[in-house]
C-alpha positions in Angstrom: 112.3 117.0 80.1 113.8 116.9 83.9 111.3 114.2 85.0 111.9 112.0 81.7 116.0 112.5 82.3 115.2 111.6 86.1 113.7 108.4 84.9 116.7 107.3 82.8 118.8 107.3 85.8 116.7 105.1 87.9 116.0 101.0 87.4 112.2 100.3 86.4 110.1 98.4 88.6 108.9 94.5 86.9 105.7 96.4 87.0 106.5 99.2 85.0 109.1 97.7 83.2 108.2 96.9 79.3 106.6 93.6 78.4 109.3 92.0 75.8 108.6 89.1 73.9 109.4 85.2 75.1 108.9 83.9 71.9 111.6 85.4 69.6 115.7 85.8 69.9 117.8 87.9 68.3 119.6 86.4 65.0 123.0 85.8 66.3 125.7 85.5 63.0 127.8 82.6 62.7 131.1 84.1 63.1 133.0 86.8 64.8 134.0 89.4 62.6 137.4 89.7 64.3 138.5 86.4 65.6 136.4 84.5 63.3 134.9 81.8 66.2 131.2 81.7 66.7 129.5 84.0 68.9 127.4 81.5 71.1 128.5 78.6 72.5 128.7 75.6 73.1 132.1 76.9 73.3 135.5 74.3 73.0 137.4 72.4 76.1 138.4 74.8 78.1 137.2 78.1 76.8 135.4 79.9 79.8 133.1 83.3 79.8 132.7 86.4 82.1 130.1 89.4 81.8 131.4 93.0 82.0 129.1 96.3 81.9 131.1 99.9 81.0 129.4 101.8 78.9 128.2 101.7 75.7 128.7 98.4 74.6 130.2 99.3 70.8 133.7 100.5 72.5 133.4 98.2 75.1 134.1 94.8 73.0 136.6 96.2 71.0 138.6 96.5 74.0 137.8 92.8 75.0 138.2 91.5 71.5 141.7 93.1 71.1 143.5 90.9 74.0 145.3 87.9 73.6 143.4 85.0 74.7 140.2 86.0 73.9 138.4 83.9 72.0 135.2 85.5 71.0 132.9 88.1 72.0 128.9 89.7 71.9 127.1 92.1 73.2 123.9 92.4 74.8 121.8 93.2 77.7 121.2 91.7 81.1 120.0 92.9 84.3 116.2 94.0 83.4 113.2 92.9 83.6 111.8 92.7 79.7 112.9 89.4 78.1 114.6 89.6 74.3 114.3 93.3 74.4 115.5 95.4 71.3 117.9 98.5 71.8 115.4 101.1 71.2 113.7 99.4 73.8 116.8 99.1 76.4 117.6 102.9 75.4 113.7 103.8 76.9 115.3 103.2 80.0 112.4 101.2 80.8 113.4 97.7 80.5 116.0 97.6 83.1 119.1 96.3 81.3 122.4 97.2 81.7 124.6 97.4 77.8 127.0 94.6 78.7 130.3 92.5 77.0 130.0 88.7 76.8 133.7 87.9 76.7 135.0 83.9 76.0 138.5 83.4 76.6 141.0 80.7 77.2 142.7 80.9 81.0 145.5 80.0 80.1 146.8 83.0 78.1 144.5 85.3 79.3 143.0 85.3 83.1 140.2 86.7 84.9 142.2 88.9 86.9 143.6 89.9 83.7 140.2 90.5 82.3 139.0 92.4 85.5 142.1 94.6 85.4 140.6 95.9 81.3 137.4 96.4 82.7 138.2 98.6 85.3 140.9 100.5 83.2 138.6 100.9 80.5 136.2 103.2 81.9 134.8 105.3 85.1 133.6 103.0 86.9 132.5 105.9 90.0 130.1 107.5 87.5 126.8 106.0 88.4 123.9 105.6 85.7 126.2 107.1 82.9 129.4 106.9 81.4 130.7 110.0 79.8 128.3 111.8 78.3 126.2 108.6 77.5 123.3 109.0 80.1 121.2 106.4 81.0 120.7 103.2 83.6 121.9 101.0 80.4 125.6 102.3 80.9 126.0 101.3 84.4 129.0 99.9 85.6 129.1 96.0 86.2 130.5 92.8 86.8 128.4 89.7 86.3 130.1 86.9 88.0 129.1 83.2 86.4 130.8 81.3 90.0 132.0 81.8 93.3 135.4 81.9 91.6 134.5 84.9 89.9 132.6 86.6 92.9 135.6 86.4 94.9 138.0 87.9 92.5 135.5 90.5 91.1 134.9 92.0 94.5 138.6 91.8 95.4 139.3 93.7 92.2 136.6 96.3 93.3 138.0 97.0 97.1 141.7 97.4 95.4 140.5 99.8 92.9 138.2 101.4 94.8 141.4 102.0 96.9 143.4 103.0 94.5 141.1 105.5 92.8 140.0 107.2 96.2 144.1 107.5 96.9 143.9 109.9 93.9 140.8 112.0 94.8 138.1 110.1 92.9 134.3 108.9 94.1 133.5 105.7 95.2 133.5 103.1 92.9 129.5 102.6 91.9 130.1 98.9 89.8 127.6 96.3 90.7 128.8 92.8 91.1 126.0 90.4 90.9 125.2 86.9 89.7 124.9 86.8 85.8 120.8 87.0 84.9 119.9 85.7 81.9 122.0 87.9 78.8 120.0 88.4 75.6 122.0 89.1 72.8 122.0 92.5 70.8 120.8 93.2 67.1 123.5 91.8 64.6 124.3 95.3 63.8 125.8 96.0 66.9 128.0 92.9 67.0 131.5 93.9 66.3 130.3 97.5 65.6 133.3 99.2 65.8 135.1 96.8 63.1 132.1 97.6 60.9 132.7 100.6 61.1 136.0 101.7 62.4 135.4 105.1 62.7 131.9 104.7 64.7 131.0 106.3 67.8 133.1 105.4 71.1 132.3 107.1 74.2 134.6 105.0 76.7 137.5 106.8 78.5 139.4 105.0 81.9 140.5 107.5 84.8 144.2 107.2 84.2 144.7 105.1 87.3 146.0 101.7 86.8 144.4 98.2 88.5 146.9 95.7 90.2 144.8 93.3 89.8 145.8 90.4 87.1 149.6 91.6 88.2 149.7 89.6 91.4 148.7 92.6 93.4 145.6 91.1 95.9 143.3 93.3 97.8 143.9 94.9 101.1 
């Protein structure tokens, strides 16, 4: 029991990583359940995305899909090593992926800073391989940057925070900012679960100490 708990809080290797499947995709539904856009683009002028890891993934878009400017959001997973895997498979902790938030949103009512500053408040981003009491590499913390643009202001928003949240006693912040891999969306009964059912499972809880970032505040 130790060993296997041991393994769910370290990344496979692509060798021992599962296999996956190249030739099949998850069914993705037509329409948001919430906002009512589609949940794959192409997405209209001037609608950009952004990746965000915290957690389990059901509590996670709900608070994406609740701010203004947002036009639609999925979940999925993204940063293993087994293409089009299926939860259970993600939940062995041997495919490598991380539960993440695909978030589309218009810039001009709601900006990446902004965006940044609900990631961060939404969760623990100093816990490591877990969040709460959901255990596992799957419930990382991250930030999966789509530009430079993004890189810039994701790492920013990491130093402040990480500032901020030492200031008031807590661990180093543990969120990995990389380049987006490929995302593979989740089964269609995850999407939206928390609308589905409203009174479904939601493990996410913030520290308590606020981000300045999306307020004008820049990093030190």
């Amino acid at each position: 029991m130790l060993g296997l708990k041991r393994k769910k809080l370290e990344l496979p290797t692509p060798e021992e990583a599962l296999p996956g499947r190249t030739d099949r995709q998850m069914r993705v539904a037509d329409q948001h359940t919430v906002l009512g856009h589609p949940l794959k683009g192409p997405w209209p002028d001037g609608i950009e995305t952004a990746l965000f890891g915290l957690g389990c993934f059901w509590g996670a878009e709900r608070k994406f899909w609740q701010q203004p400017g947002v036009y639609s959001t999925a979940v999925g997973y993204l940063g293993g090593h087994t293409p089009n895997a299926t939860y259970e498979e993600v939940c062995s902790g041997m495919t490598g992926h991380n539960e993440v938030v695909l978030v589309a949103y218009d810039p001009k009512v709601i900006s990446y800073g902004q965006l940044l500053k609900v990631f961060f408040e939404s969760h623990d981003p100093t816990q490591g391989m877990r969040q709460g009491g959901d255990i596992g590499t799957q419930y990382r913390s991250g930030i999966y940057t789509l530009n430079d643009e993004q890189a810039v202001a994701a790492n920013e928003a990491k130093a402040t925070y990480g500032a901020a949240l030492r200031a008031k006693g807590f661990d180093a912040i543990t969120t990995e900012v990389l380049p987006a891999p490929d995302f593979f969306y989740a089964e269609d009964y995850h999407q939206q679960y928390l609308d589905k059912d409203p009174q479904g499972y939601c493990g996410l809880g913030g520290t308590g100490v606020a981000c300045q970032i999306g307020t004008g505040v820049a990093a030190e």
